[in-house]
ZADRENMI-923963 format. One line per 8 residues: number of its first residue (from 1); for each residue x, y, z of N, C-alpha, C. Coordinates in nm, 3 decimals, decimal comma, padded with zeros to 5 digits. Each point is the difference from the previous one (the first is absolute). Layout:
BEGIN
NUM) X/Y/Z/X/Y/Z/X/Y/Z | ...
END
This chain:
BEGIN
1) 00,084/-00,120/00,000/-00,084/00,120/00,000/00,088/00,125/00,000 | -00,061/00,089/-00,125/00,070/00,124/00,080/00,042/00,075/00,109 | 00,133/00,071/00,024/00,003/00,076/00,139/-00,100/00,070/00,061 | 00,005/00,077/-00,084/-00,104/00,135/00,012/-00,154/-00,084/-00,019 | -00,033/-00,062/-00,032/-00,136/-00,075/00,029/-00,017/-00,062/00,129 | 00,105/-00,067/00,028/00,021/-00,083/00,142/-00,058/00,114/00,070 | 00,103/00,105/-00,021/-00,003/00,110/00,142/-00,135/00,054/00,026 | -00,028/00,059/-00,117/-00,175/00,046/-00,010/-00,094/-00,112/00,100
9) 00,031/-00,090/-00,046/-00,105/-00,141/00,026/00,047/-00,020/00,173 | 00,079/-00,024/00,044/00,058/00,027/00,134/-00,089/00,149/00,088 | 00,085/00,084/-00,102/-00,061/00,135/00,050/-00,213/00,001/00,069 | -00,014/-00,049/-00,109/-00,168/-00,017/00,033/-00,035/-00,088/00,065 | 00,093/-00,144/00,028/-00,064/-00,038/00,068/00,008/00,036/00,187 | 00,111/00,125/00,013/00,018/00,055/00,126/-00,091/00,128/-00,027 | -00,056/00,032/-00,088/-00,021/00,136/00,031/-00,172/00,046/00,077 | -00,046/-00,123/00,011/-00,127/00,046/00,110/00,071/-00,014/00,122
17) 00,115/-00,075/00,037/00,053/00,029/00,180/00,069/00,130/-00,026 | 00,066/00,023/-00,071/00,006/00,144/00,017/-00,034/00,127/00,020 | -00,142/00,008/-00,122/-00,108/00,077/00,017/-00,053/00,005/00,132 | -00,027/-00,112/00,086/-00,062/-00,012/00,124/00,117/00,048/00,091 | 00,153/-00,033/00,001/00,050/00,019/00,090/00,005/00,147/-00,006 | 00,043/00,088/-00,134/-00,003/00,166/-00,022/-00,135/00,031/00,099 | -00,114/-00,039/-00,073/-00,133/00,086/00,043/-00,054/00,006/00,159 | 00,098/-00,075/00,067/00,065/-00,027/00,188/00,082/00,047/00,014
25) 00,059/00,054/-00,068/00,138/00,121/00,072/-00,023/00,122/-00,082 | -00,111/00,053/-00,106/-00,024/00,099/-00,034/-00,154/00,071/00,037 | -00,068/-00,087/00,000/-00,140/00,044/00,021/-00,066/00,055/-00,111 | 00,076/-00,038/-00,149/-00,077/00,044/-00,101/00,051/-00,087/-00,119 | -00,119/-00,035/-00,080/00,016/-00,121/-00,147/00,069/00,098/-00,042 | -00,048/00,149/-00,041/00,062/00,018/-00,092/00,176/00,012/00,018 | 00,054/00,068/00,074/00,156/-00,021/00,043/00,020/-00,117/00,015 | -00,099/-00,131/00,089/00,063/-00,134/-00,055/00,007/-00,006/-00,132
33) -00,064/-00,038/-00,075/00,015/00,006/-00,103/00,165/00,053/-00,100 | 00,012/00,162/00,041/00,106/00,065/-00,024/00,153/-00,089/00,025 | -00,055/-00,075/00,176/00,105/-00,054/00,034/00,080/-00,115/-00,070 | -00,153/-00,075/-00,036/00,020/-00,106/-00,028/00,093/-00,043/-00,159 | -00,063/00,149/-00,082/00,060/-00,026/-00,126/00,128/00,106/00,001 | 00,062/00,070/00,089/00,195/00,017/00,048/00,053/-00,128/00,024 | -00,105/-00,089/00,082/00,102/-00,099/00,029/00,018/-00,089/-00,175 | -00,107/00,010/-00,091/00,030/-00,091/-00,100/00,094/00,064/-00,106
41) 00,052/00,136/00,049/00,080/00,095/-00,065/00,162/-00,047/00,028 | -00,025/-00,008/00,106/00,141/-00,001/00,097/00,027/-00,164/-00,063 | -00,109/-00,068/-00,025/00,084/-00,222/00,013/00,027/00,045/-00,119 | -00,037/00,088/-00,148/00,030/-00,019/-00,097/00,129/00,053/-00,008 | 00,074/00,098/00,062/00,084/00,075/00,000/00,129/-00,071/00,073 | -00,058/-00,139/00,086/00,109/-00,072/00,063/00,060/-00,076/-00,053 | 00,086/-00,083/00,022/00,063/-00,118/-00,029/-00,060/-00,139/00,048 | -00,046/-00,101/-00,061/-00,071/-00,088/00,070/00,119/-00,092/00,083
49) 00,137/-00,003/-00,061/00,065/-00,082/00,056/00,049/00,033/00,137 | -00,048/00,110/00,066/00,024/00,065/00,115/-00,127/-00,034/00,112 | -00,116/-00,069/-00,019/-00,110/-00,041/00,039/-00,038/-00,173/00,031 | 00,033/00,008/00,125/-00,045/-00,167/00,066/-00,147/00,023/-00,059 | -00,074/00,054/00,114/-00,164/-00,014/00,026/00,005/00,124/-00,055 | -00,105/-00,083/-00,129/-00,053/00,141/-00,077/-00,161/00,060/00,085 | -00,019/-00,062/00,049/-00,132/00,015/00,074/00,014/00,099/00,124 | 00,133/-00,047/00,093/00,013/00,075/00,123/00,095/00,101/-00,054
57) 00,088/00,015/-00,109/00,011/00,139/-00,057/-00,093/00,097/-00,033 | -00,109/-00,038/-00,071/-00,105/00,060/-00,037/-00,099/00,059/00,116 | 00,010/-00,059/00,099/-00,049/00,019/00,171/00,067/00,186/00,017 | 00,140/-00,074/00,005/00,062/00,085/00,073/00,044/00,204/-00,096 | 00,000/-00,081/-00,112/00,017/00,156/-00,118/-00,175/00,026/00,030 | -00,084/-00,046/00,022/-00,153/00,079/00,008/-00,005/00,059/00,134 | 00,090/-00,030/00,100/-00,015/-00,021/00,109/00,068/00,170/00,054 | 00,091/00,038/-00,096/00,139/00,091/00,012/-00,112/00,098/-00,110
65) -00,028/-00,019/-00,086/-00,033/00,106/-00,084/-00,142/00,069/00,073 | -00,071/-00,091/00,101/-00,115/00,029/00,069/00,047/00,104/00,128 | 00,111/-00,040/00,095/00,089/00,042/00,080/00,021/00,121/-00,055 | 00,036/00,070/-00,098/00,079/00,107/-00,062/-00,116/00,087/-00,060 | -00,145/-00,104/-00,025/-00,108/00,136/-00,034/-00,077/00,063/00,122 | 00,026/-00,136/00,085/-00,069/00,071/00,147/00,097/00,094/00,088 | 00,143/-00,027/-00,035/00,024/00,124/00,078/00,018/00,157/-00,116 | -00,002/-00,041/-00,118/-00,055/00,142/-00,024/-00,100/00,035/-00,009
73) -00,130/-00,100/-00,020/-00,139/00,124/00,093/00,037/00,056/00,125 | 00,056/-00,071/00,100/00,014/00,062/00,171/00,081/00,133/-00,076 | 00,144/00,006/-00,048/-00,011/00,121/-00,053/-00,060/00,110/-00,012 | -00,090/00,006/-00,084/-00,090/00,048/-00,127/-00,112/00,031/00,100 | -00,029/-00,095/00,087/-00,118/00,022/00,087/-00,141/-00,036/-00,085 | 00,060/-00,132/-00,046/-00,120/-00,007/-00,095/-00,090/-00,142/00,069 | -00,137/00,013/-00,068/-00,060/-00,148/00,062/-00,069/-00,041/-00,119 | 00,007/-00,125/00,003/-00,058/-00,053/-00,143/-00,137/-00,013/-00,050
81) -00,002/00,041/-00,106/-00,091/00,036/-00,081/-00,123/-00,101/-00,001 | 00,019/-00,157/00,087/-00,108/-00,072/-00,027/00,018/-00,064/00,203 | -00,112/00,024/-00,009/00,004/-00,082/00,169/-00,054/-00,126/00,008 | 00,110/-00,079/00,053/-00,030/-00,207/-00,010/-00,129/00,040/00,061 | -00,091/-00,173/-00,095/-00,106/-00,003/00,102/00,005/-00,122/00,059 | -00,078/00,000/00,096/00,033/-00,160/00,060/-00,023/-00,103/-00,037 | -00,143/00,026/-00,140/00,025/-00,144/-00,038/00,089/-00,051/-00,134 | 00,109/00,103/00,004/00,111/-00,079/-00,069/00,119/00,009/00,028
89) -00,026/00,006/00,150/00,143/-00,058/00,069/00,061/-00,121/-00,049 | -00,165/-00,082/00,031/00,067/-00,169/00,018/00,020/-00,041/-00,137 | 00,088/-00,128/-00,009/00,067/-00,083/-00,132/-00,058/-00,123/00,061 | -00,121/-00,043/-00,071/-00,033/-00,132/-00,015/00,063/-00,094/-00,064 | 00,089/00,006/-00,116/00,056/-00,047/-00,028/00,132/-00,004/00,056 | 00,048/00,015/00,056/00,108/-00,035/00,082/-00,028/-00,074/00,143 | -00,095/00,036/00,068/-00,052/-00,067/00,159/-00,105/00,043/00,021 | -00,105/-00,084/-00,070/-00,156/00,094/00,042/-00,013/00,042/00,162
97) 00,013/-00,118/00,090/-00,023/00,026/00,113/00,081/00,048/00,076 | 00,105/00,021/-00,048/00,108/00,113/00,083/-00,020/00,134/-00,033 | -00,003/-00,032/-00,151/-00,050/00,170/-00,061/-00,081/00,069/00,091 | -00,117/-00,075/00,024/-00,154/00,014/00,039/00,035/00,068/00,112 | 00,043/-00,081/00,109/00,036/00,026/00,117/00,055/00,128/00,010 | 00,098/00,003/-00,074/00,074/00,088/00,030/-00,066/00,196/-00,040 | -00,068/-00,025/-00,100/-00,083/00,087/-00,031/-00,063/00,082/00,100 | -00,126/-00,106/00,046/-00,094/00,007/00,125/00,053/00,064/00,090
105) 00,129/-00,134/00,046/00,075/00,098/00,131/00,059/00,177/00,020 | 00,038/00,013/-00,114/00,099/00,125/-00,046/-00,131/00,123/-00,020 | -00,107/-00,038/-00,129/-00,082/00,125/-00,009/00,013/00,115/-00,032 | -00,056/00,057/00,071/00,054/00,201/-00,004/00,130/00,024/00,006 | 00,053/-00,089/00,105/00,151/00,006/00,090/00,113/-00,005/-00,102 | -00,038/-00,069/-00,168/00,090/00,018/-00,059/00,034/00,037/-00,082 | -00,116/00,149/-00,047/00,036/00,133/-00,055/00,048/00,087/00,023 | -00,033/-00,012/00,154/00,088/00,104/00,090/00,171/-00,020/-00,006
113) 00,054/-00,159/-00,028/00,109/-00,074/00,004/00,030/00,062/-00,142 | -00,052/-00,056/-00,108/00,044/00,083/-00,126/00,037/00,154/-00,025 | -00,081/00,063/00,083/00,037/00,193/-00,015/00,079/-00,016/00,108 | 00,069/-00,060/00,100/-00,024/00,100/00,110/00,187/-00,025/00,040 | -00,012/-00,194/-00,056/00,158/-00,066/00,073/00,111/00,101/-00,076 | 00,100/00,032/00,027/00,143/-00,008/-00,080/00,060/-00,086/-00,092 | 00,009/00,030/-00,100/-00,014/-00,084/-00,100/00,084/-00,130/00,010 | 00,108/-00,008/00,113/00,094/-00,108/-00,012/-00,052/-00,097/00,117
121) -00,138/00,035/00,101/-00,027/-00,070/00,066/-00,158/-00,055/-00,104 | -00,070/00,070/-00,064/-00,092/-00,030/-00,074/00,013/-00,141/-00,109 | 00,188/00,053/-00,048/00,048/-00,151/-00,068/00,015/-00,110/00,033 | 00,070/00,010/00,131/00,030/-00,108/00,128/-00,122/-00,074/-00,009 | -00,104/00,066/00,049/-00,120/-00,038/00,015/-00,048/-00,121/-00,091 | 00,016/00,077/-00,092/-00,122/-00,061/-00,132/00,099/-00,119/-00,071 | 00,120/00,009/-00,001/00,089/-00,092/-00,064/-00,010/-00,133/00,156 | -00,019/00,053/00,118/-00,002/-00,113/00,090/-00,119/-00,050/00,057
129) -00,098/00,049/00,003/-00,132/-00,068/00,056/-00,068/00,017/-00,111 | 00,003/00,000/-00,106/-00,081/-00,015/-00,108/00,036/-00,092/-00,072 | 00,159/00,003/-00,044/00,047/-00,068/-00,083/00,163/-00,073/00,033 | -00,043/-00,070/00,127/00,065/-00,043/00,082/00,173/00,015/-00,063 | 00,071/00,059/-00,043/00,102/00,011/00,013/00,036/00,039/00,120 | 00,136/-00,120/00,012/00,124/00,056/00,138/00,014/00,120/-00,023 | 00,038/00,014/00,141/00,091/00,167/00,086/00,130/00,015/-00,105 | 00,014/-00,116/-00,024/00,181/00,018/-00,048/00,005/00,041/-00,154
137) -00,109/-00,057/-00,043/-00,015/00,022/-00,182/-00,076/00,189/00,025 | -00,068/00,025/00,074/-00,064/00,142/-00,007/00,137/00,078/00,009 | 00,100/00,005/00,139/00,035/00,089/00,026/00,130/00,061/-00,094 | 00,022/-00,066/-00,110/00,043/00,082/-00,095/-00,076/00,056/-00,079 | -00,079/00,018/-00,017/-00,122/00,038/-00,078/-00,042/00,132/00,043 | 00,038/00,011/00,127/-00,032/00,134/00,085/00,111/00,054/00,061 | 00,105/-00,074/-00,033/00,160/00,057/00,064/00,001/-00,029/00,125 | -00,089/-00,108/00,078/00,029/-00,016/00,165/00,052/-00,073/00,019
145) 00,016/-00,051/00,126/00,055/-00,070/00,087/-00,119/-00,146/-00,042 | 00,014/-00,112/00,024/-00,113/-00,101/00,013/-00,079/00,053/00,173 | 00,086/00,035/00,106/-00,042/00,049/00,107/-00,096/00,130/-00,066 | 00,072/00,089/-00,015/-00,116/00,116/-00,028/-00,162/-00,059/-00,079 | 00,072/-00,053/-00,070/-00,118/-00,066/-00,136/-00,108/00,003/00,056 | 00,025/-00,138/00,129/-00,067/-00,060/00,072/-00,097/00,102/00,115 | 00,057/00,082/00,036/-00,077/00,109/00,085/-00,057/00,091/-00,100 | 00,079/00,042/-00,125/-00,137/00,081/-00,106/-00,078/-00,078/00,015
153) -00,040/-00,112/-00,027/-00,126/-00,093/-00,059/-00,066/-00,011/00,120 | 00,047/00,009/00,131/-00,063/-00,003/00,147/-00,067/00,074/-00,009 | 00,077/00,130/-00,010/-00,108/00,129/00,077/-00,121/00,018/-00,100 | 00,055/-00,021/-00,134/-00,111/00,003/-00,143/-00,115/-00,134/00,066 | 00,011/-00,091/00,038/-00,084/-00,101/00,044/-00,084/00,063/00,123 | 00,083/00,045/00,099/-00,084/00,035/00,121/-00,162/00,146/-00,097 | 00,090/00,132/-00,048/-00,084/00,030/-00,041/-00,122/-00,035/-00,065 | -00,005/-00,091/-00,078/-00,086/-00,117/-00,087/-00,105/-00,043/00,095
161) 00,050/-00,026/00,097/-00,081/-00,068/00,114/-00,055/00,069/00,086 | 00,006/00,158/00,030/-00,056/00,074/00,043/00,090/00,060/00,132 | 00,117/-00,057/00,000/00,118/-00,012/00,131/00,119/00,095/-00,041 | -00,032/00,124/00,002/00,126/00,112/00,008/00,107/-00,038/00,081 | -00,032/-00,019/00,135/00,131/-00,018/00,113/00,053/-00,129/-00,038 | 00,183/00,005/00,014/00,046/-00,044/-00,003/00,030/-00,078/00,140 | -00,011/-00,134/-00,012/00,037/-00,068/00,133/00,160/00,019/00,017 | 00,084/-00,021/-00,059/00,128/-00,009/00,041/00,041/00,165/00,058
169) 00,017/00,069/-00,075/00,047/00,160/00,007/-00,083/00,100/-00,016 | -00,026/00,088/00,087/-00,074/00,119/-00,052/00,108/00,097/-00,046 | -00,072/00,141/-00,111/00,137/00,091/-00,040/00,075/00,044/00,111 | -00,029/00,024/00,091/00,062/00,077/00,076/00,115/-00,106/00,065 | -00,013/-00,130/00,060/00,038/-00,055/00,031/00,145/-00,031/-00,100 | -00,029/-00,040/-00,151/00,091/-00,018/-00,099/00,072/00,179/-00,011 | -00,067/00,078/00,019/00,108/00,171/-00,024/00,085/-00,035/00,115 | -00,026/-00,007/00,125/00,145/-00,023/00,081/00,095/-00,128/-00,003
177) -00,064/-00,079/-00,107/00,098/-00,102/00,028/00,117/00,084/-00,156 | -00,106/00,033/-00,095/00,127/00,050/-00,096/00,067/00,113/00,000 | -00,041/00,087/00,125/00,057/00,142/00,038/00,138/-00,051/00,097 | -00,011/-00,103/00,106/00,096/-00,112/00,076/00,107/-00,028/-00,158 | -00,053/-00,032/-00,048/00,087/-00,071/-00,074/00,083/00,083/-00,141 | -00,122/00,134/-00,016/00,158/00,107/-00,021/00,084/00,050/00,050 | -00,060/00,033/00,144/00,101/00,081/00,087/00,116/-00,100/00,043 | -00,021/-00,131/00,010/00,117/-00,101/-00,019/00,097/-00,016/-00,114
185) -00,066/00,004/-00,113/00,096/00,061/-00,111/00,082/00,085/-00,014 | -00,058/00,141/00,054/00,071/00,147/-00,048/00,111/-00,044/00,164 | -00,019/-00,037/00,084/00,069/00,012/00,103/00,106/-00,144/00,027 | -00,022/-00,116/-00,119/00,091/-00,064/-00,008/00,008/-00,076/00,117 | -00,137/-00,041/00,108/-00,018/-00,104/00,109/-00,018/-00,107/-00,113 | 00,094/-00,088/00,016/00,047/-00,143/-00,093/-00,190/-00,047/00,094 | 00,076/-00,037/00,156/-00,115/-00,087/00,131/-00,133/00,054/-00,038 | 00,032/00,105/-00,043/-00,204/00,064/00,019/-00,055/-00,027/-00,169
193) 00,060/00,012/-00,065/-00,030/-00,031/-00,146/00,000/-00,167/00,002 | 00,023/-00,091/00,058/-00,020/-00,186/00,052/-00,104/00,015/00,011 | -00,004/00,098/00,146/-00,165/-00,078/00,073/-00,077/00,078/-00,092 | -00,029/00,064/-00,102/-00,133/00,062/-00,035/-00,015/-00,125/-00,130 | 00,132/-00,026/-00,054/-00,045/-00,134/-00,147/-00,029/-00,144/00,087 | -00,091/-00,024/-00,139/00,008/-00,153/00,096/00,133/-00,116/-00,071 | -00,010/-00,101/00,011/00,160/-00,054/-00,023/00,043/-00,050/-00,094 | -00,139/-00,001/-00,105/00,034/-00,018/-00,140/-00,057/00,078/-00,083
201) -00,035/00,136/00,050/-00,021/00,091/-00,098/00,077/00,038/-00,116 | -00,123/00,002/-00,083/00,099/00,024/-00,149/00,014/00,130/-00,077 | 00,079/00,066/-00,036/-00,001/00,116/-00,097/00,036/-00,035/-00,117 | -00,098/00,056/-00,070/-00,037/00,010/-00,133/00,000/00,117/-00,107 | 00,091/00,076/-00,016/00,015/00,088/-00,127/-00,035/-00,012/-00,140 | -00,052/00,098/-00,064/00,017/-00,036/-00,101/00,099/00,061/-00,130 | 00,089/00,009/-00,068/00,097/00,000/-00,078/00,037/00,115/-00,003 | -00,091/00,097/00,006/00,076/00,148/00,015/00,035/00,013/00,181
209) -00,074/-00,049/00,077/00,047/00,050/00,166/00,070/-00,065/00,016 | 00,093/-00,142/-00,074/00,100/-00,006/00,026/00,086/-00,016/-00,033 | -00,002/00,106/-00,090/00,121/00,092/-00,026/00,061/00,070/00,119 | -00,091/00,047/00,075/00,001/00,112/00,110/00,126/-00,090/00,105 | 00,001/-00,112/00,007/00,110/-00,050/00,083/-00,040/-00,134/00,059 | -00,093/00,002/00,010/-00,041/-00,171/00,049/-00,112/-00,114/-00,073 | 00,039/-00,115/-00,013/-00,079/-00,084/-00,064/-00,063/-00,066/00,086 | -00,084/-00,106/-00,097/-00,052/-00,078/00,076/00,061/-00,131/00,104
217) -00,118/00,008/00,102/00,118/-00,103/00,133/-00,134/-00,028/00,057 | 00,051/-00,111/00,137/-00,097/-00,073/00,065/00,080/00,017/00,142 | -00,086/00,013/00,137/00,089/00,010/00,094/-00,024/00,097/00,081 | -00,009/-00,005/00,168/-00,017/00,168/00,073/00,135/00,036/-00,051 | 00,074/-00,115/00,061/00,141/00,101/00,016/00,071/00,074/-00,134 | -00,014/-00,109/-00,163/00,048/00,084/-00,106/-00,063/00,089/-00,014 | -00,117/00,079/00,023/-00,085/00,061/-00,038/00,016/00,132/00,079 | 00,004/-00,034/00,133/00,049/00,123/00,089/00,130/00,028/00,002
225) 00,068/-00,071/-00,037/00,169/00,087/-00,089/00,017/00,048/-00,104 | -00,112/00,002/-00,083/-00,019/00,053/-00,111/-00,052/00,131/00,036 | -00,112/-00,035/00,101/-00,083/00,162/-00,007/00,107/00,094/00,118 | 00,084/-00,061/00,045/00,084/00,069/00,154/00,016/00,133/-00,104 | -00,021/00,098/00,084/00,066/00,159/-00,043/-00,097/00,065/-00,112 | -00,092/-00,085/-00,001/-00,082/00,031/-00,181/-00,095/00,111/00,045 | -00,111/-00,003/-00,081/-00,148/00,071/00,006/00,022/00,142/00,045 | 00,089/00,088/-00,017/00,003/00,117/00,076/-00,082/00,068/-00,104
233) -00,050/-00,051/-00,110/-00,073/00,128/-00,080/-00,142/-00,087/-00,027 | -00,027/-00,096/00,085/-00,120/-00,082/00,026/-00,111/00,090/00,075 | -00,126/-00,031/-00,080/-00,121/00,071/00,073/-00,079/-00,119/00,016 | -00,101/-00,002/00,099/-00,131/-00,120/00,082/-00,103/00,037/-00,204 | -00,003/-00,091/-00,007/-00,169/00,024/-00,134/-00,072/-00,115/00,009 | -00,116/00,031/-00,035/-00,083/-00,089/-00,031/00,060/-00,095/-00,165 | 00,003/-00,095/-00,011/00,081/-00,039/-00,133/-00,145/-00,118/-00,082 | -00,083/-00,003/-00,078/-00,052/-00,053/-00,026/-00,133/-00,057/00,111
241) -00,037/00,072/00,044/-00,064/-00,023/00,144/00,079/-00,066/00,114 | 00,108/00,001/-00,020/00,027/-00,053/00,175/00,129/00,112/-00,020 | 00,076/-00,057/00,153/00,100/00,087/00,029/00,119/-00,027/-00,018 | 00,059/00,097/-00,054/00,153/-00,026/-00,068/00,048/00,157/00,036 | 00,127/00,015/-00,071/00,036/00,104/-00,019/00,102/00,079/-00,117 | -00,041/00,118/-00,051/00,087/00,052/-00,105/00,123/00,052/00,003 | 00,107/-00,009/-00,082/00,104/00,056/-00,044/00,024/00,144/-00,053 | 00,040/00,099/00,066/-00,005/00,157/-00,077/00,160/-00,031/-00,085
249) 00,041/00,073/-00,066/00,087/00,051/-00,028/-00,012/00,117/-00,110 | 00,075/00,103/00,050/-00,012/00,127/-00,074/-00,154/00,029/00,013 | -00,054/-00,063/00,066/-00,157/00,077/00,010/-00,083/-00,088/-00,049 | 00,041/-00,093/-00,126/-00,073/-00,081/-00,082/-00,011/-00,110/00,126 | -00,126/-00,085/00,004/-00,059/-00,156/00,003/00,128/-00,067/-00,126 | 00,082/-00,093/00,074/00,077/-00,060/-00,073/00,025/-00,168/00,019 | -00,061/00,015/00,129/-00,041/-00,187/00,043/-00,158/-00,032/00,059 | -00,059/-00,043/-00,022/-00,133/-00,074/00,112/00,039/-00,133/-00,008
257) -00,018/00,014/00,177/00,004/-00,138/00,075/-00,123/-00,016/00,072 | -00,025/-00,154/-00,032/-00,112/-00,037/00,070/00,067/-00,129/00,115 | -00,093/00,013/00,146/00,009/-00,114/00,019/-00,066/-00,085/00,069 | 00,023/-00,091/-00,011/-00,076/-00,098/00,124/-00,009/-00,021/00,139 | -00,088/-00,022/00,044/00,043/-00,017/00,133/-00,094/-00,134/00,060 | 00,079/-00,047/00,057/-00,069/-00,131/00,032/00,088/-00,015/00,183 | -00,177/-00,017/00,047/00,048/-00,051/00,180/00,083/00,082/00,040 | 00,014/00,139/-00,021/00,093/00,152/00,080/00,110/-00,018/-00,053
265) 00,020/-00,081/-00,156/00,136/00,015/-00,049/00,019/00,037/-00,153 | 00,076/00,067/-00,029/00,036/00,015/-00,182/00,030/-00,157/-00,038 | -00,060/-00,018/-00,066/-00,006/-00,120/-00,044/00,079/-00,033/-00,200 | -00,070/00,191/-00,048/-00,001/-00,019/-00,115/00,058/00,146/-00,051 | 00,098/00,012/-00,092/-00,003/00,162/-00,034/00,036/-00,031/-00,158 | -00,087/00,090/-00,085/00,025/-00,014/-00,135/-00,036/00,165/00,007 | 00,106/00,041/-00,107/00,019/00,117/-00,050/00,030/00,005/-00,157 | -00,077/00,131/-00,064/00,011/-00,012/-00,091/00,047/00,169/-00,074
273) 00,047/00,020/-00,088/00,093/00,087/-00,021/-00,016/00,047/-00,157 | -00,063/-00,143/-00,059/00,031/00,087/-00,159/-00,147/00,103/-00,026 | 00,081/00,095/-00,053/-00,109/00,143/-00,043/-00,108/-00,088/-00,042 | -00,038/-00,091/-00,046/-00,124/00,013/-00,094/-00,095/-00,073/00,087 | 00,063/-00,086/00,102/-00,089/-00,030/00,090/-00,029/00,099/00,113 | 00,095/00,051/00,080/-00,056/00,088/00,032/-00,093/00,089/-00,057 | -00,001/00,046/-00,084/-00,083/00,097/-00,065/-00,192/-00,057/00,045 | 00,058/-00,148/-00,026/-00,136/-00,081/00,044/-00,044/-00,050/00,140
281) 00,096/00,048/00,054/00,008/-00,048/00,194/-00,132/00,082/00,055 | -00,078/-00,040/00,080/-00,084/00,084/00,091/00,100/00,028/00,130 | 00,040/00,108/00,025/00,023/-00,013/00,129/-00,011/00,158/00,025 | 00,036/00,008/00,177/-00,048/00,131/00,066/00,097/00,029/00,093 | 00,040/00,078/00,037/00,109/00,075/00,097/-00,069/00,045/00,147 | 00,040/-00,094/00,086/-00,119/00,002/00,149/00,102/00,146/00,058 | -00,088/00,067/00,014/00,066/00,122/00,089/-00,027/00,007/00,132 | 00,080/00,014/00,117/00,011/00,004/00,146/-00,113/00,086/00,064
END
């Protein structure tokens, strides 16, 4: 059979999970739609010999091009032009009675989830309790941690369910643990920068922040010799709805860090640095 026939023929037979997975992380056919045919832009434009799973490629390029339109509505301040209704949440053809369920349960609760999450916890979401992909396959998809992943898709779940509060951390509780854990930085306490990570926390950069001087590692202790003496031009922000903190230099936003926190400890820190994502970062500068 031809290449280019194969691919087409492949292509369609993924392209209703796609459509469904877009129109769950966009809240509108028509931008699914949009989404769906970039991603058949982008496989034609690839190399096939660079592709295991053409299927969970195709996941993940719908998955990134959806990621990148939702954070430029938050931008733009825009909301989409068509509002889900509930009765075409569910995919009978995929799990009638999970669909079903899941429908019923969710309701109102998950329009509010479509306008309301951050777009990298909205993905979490919908790529993991919808369409059961692992923590570990999402969190490149969103530049996290599999830890972070896992708490976007939490707090995106609790909302769903009608449950704002967080059982583990409230904000305030997580601002002093990451305000502790700059002032341990800029002041170069090796001991006090330990006890705030937990013991296999991981940092996670991505290709432009580390440039800045440190890569990726696993570990309290590599991790707090990395940050010893650091963050002096670090501010507290809100980073994608939770709490992290930004990088000034010369005045410019030049890093956002997000992180985790799990059981009163940093568990997780991914930072990200290149202009074009930032440009797409939600985040906020908590003032004293």
């Amino acid at each position: 059979m031809d290449e280019k026939k194969w691919l087409a023929d492949e292509f369609e037979a993924n392209r209703s999970h796609l459509r469904a997975a877009a129109y769950r992380m966009l809240g509108s056919r028509s931008e699914a739609e949009d989404a769906v045919q970039e991603t058949w832009l982008r496989l034609n434009r690839t190399e096939m010999t660079g592709i295991g799973n053409l299927g969970g490629w195709l996941t993940t390029v719908v998955a990134r091009i959806c990621l990148d339109m939702l954070r430029a509505r938050k931008t733009r301040g825009e909301e989409p032009l068509e509002m889900p209704v509930h009765a075409s949440i569910a995919d009978p053809a995929k799990d009638p009675e999970r669909e079903a369920a899941f429908a019923d349960s969710v309701g109102l609760a998950l329009l509010v989830v479509l306008q309301n999450l951050a777009p990298a916890e909205r993905v979490a979401f919908v790529l993991h309790d919808m369409f059961d992909l692992p923590f570990d396959e999402i969190a490149p998809i969103i530049g996290r941690s599999s830890a972070a992943t896992r708490q976007l898709a939490s707090r995106a779940r609790r909302r769903v369910q009608g449950t704002d509060e967080a059982p583990e951390v409230d904000l305030g509780r997580k601002r002093t643990i990451a305000e502790a854990f700059l002032t341990a930085s800029r002041n170069g306490d090796l001991e006090a920068l330990i006890a705030v990570l937990a013991p296999d926390v991981v940092f996670r950069p991505d290709a432009t922040a580390a440039r800045y001087g440190i890569g990726a590692m696993r570990g309290a202790t590599a991790v707090a010799e990395a940050f010893k003496g650091r963050a002096q031009a670090a501010q507290i922000a809100v980073v994608e709805g939770d709490l992290g903190f930004v990088v000034l230099i010369e005045g410019q936003i030049r890093v956002a860090v997000s992180l985790t926190i799990d059981e009163g400890r940093i568990a997780a820190i991914d930072a990200v640095a290149d202009p074009d994502q930032l440009g797409r970062i939600e985040f906020s500068i908590l003032r004293d």
